[in-house]
RODO-2510 file (C-alpha; in nm, 4 decimals, decimal comma):
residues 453
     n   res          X          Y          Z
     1     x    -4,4149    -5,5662    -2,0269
     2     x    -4,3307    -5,5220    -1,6664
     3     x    -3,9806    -5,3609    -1,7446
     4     x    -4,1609    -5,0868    -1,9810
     5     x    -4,3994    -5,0221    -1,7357
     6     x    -4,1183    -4,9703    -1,4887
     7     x    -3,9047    -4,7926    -1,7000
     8     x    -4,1884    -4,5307    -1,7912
     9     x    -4,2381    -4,4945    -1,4273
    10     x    -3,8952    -4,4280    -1,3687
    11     x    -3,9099    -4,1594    -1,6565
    12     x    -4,1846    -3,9361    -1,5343
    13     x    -4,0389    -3,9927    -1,1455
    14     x    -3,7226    -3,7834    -1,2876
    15     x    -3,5274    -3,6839    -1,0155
    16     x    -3,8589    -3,7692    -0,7815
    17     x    -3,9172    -3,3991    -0,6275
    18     x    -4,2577    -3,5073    -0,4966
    19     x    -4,1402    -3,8324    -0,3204
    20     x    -3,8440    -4,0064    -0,1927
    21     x    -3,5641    -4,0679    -0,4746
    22     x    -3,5382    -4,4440    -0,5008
    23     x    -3,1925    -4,6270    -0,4062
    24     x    -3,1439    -4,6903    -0,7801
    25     x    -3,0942    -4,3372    -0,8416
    26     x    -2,8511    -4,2430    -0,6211
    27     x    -2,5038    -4,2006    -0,6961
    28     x    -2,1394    -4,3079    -0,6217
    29     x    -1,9413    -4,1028    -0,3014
    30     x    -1,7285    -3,9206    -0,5812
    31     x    -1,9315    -3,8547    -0,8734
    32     x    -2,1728    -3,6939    -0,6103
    33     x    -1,8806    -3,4991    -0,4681
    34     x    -1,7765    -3,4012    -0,7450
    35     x    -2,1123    -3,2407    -0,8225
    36     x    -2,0925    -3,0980    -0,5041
    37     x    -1,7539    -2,9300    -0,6003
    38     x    -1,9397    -2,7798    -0,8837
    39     x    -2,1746    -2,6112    -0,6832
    40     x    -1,8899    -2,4177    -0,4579
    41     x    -1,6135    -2,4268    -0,6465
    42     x    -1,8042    -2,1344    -0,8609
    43     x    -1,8421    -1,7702    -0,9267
    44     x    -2,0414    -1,6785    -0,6323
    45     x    -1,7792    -1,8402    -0,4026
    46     x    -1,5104    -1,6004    -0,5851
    47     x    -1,7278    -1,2993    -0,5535
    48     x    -1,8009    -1,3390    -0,1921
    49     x    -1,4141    -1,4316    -0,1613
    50     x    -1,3585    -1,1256    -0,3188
    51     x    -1,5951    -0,8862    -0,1484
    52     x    -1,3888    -0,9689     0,1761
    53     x    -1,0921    -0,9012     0,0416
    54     x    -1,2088    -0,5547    -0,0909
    55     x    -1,3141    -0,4440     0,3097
    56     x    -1,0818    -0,5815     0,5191
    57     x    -0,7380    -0,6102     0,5307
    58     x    -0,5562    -1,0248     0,5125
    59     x    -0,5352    -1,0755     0,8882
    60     x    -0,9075    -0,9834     0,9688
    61     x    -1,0166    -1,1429     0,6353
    62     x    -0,8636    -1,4785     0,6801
    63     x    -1,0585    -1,4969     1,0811
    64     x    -1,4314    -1,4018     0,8754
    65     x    -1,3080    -1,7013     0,6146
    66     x    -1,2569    -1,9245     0,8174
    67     x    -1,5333    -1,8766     1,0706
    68     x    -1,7415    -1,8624     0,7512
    69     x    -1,6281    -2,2562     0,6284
    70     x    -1,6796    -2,3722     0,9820
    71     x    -1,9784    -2,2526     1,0224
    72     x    -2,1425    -2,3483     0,6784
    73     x    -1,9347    -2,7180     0,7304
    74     x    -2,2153    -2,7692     1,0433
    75     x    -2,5066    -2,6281     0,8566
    76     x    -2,4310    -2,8403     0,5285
    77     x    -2,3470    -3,1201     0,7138
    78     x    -2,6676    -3,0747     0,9691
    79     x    -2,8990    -3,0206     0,6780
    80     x    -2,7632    -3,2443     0,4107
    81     x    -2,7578    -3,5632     0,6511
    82     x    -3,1228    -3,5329     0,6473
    83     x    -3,1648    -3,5467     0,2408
    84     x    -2,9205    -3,8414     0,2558
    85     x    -3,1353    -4,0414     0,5189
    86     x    -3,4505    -3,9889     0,3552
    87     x    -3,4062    -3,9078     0,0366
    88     x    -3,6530    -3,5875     0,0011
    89     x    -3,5939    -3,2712    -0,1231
    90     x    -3,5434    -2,9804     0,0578
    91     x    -3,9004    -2,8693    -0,0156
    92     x    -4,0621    -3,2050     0,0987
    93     x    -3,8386    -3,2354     0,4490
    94     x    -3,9842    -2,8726     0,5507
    95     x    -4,3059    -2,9540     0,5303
    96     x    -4,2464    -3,1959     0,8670
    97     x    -4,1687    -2,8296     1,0338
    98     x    -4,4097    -2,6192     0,8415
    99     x    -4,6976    -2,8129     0,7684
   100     x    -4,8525    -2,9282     0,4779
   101     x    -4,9428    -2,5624     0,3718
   102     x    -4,7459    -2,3928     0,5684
   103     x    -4,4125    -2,5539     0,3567
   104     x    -4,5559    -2,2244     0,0820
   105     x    -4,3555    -1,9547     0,2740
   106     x    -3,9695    -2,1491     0,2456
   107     x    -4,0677    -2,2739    -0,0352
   108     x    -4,1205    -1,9090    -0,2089
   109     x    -3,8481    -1,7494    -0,0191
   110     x    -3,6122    -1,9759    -0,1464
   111     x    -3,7333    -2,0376    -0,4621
   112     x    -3,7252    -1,6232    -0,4937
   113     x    -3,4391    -1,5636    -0,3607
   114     x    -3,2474    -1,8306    -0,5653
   115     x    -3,4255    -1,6954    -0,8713
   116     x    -3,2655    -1,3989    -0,7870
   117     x    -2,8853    -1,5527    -0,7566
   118     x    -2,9134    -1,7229    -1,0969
   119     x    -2,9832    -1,3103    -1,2366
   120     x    -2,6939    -1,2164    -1,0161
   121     x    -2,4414    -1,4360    -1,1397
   122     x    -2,5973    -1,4291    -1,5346
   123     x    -2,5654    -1,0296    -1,5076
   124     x    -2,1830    -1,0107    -1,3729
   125     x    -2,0816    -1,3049    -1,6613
   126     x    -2,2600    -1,1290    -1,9500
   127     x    -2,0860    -0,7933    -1,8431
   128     x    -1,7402    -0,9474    -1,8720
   129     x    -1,8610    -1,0924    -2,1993
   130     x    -2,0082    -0,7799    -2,3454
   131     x    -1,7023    -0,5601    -2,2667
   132     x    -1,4446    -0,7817    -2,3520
   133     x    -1,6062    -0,7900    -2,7083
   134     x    -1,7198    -0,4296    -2,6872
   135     x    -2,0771    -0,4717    -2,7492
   136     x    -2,2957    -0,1601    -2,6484
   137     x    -2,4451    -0,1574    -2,3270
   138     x    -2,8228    -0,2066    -2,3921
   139     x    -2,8249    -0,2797    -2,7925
   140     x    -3,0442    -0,5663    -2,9501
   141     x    -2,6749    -0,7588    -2,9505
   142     x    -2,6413    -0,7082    -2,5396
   143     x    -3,0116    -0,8646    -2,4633
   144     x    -2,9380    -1,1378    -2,7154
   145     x    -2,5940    -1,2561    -2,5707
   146     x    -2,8058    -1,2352    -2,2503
   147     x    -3,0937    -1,4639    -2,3694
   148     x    -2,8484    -1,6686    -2,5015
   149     x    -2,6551    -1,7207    -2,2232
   150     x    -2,9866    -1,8068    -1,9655
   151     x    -3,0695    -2,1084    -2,2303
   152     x    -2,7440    -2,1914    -2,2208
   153     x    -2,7476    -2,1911    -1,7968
   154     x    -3,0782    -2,3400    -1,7938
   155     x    -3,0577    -2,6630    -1,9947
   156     x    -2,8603    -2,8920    -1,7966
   157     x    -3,1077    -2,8121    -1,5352
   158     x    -3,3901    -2,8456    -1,7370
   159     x    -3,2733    -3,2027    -1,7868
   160     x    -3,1532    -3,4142    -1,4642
   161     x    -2,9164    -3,4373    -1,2303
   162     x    -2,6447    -3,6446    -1,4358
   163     x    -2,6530    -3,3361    -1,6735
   164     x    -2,5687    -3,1237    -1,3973
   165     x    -2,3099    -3,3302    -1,3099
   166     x    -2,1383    -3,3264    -1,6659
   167     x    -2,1046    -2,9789    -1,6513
   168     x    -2,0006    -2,9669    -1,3209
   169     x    -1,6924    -3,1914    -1,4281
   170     x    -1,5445    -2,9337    -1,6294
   171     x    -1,6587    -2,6330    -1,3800
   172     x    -1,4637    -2,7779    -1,0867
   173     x    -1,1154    -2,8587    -1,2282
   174     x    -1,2099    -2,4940    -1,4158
   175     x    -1,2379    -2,3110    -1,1049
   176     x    -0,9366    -2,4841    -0,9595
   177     x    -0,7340    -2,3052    -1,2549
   178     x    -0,8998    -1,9801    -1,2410
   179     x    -0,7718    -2,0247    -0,8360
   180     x    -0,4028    -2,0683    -0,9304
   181     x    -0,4070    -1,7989    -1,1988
   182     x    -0,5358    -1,5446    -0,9384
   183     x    -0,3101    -1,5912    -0,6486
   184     x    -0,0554    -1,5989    -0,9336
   185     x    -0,1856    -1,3056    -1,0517
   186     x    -0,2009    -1,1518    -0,7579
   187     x     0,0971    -1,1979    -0,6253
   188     x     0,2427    -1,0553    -0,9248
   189     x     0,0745    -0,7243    -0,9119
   190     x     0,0997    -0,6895    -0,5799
   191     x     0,4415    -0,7214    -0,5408
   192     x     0,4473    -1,0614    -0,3469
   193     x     0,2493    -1,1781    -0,0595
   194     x     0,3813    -0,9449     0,2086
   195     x     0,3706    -0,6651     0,0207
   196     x     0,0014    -0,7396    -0,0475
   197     x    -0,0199    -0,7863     0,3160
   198     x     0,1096    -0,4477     0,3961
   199     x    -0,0284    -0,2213     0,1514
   200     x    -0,3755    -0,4047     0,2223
   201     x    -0,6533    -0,1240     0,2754
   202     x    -0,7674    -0,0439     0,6357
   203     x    -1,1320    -0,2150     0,7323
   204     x    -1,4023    -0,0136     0,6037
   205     x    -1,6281    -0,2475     0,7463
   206     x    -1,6923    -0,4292     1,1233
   207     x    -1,5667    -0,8161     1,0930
   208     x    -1,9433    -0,9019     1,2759
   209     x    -2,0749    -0,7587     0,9627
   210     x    -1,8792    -0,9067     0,7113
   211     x    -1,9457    -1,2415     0,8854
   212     x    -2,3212    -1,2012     0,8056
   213     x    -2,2325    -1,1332     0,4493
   214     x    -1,9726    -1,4174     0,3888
   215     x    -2,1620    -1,6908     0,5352
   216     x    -2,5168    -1,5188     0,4114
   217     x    -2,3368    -1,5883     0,0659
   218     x    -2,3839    -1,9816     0,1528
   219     x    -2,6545    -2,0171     0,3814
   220     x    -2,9011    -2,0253     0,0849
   221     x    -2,6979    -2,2930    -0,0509
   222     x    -2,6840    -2,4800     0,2624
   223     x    -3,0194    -2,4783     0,3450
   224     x    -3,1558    -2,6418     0,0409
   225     x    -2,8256    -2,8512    -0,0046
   226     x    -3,0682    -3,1757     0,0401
   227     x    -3,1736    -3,1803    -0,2908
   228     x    -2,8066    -3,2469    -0,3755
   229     x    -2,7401    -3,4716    -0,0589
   230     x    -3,0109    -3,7230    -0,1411
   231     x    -2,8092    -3,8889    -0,4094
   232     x    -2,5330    -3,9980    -0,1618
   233     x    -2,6230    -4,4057    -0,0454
   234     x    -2,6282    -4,3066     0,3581
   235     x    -2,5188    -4,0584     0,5713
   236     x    -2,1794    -4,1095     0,6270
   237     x    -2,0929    -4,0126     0,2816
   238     x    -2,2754    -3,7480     0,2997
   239     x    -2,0667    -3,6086     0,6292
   240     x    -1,7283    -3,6416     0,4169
   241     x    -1,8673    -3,4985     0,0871
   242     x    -1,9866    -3,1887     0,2811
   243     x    -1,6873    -3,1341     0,4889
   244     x    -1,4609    -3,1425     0,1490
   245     x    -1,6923    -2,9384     0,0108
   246     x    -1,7106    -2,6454     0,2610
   247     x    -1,4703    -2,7051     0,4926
   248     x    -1,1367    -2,7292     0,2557
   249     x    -1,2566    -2,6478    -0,0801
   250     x    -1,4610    -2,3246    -0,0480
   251     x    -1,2004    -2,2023     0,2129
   252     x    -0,9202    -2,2182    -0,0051
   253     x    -1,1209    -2,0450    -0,3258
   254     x    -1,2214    -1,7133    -0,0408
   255     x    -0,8666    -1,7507     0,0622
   256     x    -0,7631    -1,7053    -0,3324
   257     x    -1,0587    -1,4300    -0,4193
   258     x    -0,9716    -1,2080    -0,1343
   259     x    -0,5978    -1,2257    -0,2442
   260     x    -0,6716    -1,0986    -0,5495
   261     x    -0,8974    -0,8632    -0,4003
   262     x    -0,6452    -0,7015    -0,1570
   263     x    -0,4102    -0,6766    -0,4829
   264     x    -0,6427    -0,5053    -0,7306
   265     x    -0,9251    -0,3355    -0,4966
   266     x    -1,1793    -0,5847    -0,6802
   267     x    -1,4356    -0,7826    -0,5952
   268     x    -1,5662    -0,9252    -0,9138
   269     x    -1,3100    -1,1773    -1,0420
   270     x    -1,3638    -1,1025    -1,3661
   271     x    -1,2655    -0,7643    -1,3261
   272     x    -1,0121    -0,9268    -1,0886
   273     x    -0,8467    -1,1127    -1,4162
   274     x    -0,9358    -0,7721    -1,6275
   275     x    -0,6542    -0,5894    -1,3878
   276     x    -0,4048    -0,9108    -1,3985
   277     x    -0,4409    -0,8968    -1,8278
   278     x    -0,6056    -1,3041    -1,8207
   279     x    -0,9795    -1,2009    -1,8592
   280     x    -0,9566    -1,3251    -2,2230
   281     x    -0,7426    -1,6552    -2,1187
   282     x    -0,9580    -1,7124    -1,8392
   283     x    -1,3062    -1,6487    -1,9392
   284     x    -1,4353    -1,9697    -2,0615
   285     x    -1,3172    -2,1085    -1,7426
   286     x    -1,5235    -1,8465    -1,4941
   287     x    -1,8014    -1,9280    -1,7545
   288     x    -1,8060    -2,2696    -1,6247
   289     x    -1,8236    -2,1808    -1,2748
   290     x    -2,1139    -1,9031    -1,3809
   291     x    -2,2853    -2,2173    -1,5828
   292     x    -2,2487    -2,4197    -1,2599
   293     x    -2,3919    -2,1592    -0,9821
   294     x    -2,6187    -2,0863    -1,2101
   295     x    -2,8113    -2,4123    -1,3004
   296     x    -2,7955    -2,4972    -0,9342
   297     x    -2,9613    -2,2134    -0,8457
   298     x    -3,2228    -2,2499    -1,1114
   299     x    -3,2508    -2,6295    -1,0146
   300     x    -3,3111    -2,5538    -0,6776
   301     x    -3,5932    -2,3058    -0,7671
   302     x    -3,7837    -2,5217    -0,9621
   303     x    -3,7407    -2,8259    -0,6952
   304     x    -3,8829    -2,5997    -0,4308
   305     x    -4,1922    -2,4961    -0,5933
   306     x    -4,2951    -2,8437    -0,7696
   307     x    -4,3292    -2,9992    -0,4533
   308     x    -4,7048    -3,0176    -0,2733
   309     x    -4,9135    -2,8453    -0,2025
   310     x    -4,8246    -2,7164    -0,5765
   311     x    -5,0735    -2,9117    -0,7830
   312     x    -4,9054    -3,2040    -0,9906
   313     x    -4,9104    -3,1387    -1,3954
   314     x    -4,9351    -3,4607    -1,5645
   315     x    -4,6278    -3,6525    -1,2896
   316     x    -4,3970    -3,5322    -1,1030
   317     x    -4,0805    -3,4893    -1,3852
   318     x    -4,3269    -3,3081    -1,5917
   319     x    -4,4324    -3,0660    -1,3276
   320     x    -4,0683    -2,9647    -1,2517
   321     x    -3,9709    -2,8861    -1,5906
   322     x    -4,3096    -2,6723    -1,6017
   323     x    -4,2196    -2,5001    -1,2943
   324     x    -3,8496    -2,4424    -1,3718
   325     x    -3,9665    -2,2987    -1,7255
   326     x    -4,1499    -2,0261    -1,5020
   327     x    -3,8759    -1,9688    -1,2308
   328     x    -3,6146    -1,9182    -1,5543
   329     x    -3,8533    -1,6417    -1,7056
   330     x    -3,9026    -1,4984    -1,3232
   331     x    -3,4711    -1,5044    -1,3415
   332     x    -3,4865    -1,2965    -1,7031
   333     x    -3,7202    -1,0578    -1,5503
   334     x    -3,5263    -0,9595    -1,2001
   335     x    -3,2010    -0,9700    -1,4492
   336     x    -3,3413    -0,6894    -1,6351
   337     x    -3,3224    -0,4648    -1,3181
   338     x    -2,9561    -0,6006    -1,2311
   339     x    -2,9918    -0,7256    -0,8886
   340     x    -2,5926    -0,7505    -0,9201
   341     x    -2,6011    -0,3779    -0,8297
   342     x    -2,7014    -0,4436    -0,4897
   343     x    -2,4962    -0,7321    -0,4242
   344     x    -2,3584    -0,6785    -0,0551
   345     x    -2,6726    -0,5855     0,0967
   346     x    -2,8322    -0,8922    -0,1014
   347     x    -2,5856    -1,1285     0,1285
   348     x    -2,6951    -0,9925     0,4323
   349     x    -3,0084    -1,0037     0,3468
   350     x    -3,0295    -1,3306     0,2886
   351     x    -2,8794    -1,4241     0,5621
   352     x    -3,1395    -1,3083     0,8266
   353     x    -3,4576    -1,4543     0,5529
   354     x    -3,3049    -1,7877     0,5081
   355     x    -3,1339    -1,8428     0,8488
   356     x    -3,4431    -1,9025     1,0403
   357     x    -3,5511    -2,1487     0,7920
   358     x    -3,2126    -2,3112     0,7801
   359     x    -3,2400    -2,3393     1,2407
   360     x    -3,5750    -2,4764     1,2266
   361     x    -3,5340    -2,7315     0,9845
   362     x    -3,2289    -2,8524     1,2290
   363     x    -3,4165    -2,8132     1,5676
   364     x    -3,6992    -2,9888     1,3723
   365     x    -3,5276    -3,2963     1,2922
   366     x    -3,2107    -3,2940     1,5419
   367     x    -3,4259    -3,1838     1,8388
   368     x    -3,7357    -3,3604     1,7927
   369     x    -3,7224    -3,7151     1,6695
   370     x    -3,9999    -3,8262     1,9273
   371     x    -4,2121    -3,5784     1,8266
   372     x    -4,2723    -3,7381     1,4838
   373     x    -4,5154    -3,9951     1,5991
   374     x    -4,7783    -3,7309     1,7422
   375     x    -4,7963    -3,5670     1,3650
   376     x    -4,7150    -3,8241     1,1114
   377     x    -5,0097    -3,9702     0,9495
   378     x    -5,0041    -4,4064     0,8918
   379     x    -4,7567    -4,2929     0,5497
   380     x    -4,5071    -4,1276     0,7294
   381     x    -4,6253    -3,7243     0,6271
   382     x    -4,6720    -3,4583     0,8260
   383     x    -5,0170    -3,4137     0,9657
   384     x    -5,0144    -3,0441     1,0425
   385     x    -5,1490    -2,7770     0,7683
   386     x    -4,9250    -2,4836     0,9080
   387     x    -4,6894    -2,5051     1,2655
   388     x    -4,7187    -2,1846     1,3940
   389     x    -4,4411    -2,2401     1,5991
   390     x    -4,1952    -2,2099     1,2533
   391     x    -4,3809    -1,8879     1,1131
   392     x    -4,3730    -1,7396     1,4379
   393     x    -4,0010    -1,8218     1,4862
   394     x    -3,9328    -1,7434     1,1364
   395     x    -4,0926    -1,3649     1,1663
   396     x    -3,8962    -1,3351     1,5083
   397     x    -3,5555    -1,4555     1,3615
   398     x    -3,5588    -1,2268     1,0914
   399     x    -3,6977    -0,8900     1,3185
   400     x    -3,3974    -1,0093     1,5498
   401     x    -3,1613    -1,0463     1,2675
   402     x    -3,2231    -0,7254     1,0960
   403     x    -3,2461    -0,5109     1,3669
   404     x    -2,9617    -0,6201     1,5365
   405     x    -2,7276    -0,5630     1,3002
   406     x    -2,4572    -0,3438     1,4943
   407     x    -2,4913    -0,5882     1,8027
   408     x    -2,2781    -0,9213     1,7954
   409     x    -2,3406    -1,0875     1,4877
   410     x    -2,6832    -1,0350     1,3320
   411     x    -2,7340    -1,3881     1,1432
   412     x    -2,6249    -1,5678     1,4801
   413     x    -2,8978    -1,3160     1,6588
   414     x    -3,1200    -1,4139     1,4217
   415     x    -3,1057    -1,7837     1,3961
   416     x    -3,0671    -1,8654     1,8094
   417     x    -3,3554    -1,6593     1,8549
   418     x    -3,5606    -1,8587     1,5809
   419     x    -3,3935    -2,1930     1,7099
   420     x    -3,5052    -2,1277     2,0903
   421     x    -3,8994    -1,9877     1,9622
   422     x    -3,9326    -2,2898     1,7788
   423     x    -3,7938    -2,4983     2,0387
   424     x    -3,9929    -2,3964     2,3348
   425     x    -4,3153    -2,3718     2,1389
   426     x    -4,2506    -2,7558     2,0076
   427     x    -4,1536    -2,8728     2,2863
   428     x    -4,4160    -2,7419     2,5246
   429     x    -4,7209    -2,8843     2,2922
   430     x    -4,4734    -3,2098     2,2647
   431     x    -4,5269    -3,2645     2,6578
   432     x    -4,9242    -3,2060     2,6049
   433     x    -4,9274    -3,4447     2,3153
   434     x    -5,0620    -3,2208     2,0772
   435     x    -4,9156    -2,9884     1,8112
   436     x    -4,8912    -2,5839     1,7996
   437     x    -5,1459    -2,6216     1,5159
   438     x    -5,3640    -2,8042     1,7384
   439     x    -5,3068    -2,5575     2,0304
   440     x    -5,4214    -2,2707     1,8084
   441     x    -5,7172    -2,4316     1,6945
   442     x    -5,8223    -2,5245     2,0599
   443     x    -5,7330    -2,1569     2,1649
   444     x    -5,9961    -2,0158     1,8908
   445     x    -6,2708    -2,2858     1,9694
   446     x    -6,2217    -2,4815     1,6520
   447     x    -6,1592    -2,8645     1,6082
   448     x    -5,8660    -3,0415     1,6214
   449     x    -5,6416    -3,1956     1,3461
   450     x    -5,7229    -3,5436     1,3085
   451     x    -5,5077    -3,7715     1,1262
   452     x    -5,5651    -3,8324     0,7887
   453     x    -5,6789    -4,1884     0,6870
***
């Protein structure tokens, strides 16, 4: 009786997105790696790769890769330690800097904005897929291989993480192919390596810039890569997996998109393979990688917004597959209006929206570890509603970020200045023993914050 009880319990704690994932759920170093692999070694990484490639020429291209994977190694690896130590989602560790409340602004720019990738990356595969079989643009057969291919993206997420990680088996080696076949490809094109070198356009675009964009392109990922993280057993193999991840793997796939890039003037790679004459060979293996990014993303969506203070439907497995029903019909509708088109600004974008998030989370935890005892209540939760410190370095980091765009590097701007706001506003109500919330409330006359019993 007791091992039906627990086994039901286990069944409606899913993959626990409301509290901490228990020890028997995690995974091995490699098949958590490997779903890790999945996630980058996909069609975003290729496009970004590409969309390098397509605005500046190898030398500058290969400095903006490479600061990109060392700078998304640290974030990954700054973030994802924290999933791996305490075995919360993304959604549930940012409540400790945004309060209890508060956690509803990440949580919705995340959740929106990776709502937003999974129509990206569904619109660019069903494009291939339309004019390779020359289906009309816009006829009852286009918006059914669409719908088709968005249940097809959505189940494995709809189910758990070990369905993810099936697919994600095939996806990686996939992608690893689709790599070879396009330096291949490109180098026969182009002529060889050199000559792609040499007849490689001039910049049409500052390397500060491009910066923003290629690391933008993984920031999002990054700063919600807890969710994945949590399955590792401790820290350590959590460090490696990440640094595989981002600091060899996703280097060497830009390295391979902006090759073929340089050789064909394209960014997408499926218009990449179009120009080499593989697009048919190769499609089911860029499908993969689409089918990877794509139930991440929508994964990811529904994990942020089925945590509290979202109201729990029935348990906690239940109330993700509710939400992620929603955030797949919210992906439909922003794919109708082909947010594909828009695809370098949407980089940058995200890059000066998600980076303050991403800084604060790491000053948070990094920064602050002696803070916790002055606004954890007796379980170990935050006891603030909303920090004002993290909205207020939020709204600065992204004013700093986007207005700063022609001065240094505009994500950097954007994410010290939202790193030292949050940082001197913590710390100075850290030395009072209090909390910004607290200060606030003092400030207007009201009570403060008690703990909750």
């Amino acid at each position: 009786m007791d091992s039906n009880n627990t086994e039901l319990e286990m069944e409606a704690l899913g993959d626990a997105v409301r509290s901490k994932l228990p020890m028997s759920k995690r995974l091995g170093f490699w098949p958590n790696t490997f779903i890790l692999w999945g996630f980058v070694l996909v069609i975003s990484s290729l496009l970004v790769g590409g969309l390098v490639g397509t605005q500046l020429p190898f030398k500058d291209a290969m400095i903006v890769i490479f600061m990109a994977g060392a700078f998304n190694s640290i974030i990954a690896i700054l973030i994802g330690v924290i999933g791996a130590r305490t075995g919360y989602t993304s959604a549930m560790i940012y409540r400790y800097s945004y309060g209890n409340k508060g956690v509803l602004l990440p949580n919705m720019i995340i959740s929106i904005t990776t709502v937003v990738w999974f129509a990206v990356i569904l619109n660019i595969t069903r494009d291939a897929f339309v004019n390779m079989m020359a289906i009309e643009v816009g006829s009852p057969v286009f918006w059914v291989v669409t719908l088709m291919m968005a249940i097809i993206f959505l189940i494995p997420a709809y189910k758990t993480m070990k369905w993810i990680a099936y697919v994600d088996y095939l996806a990686a080696p996939a992608i690893i192919l689709i790599l070879v076949a396009t330096v291949w490809g490109a180098l026969d094109v182009g002529g060889g390596f050199f000559e792609i070198i040499k007849n490689a356009p001039a910049a049409s675009a500052s390397i500060l810039v491009v910066f923003t964009a290629t690391a933008g392109g993984w920031l999002h990922g990054n700063t919600v890569i807890s969710d994945f993280t949590r399955f590792y057993k401790n820290d350590k193999q959590a460090t490696w997996g990440l640094f595989l991840t981002y600091g060899v793997l996703m280097v060497f796939q830009y390295i391979g998109a902006t090759i073929g890039a340089l050789a064909t003037g394209e960014w997408n790679i499926f218009l990449i393979m179009d120009r080499f004459g593989l697009l048919e060979i190769t499609f089911f293996a860029i499908f993969l990688g689409s089918w990877s990014t794509c139930m991440a993303a929508i994964y990811f969506a529904a994990n942020m917004m089925s945590a509290p203070p979202v109201p729990i439907y029935k348990n906690e497995e239940k109330t993700r597959k509710l939400v992620l029903l929603i955030c797949w019909g919210l992906a439909i509708f922003f794919a109708w209006y082909g947010p594909d088109q828009i695809f370098n600004f949407f980089l940058q974008f995200l890059a000066w929206l998600i980076g303050p998030i991403a800084i604060t989370v790491i000053v948070d935890y990094w920064l602050f570890p002696q803070k916790r005892s002055q606004y954890e209540d007796e379980n170990g939760m935050p006891n603030m509603n909303i920090n004002p410190a993290a909205y207020v370095a939020w709204i600065g980091g992204f004013l700093i970020g986007y207005f700063t765009q022609s001065i240094f590097i505009s994500l950097i701007n954007g994410m010290v200045s939202a790193g030292v706001i949050y940082y001197l506003w913590m710390n100075h109500a850290i030395k009072r023993g209090t909390t910004p919330e607290n200060q606030l409330r003092a400030l207007f006359g009201q009570s403060k914050l008690e703990p909750k019993q």
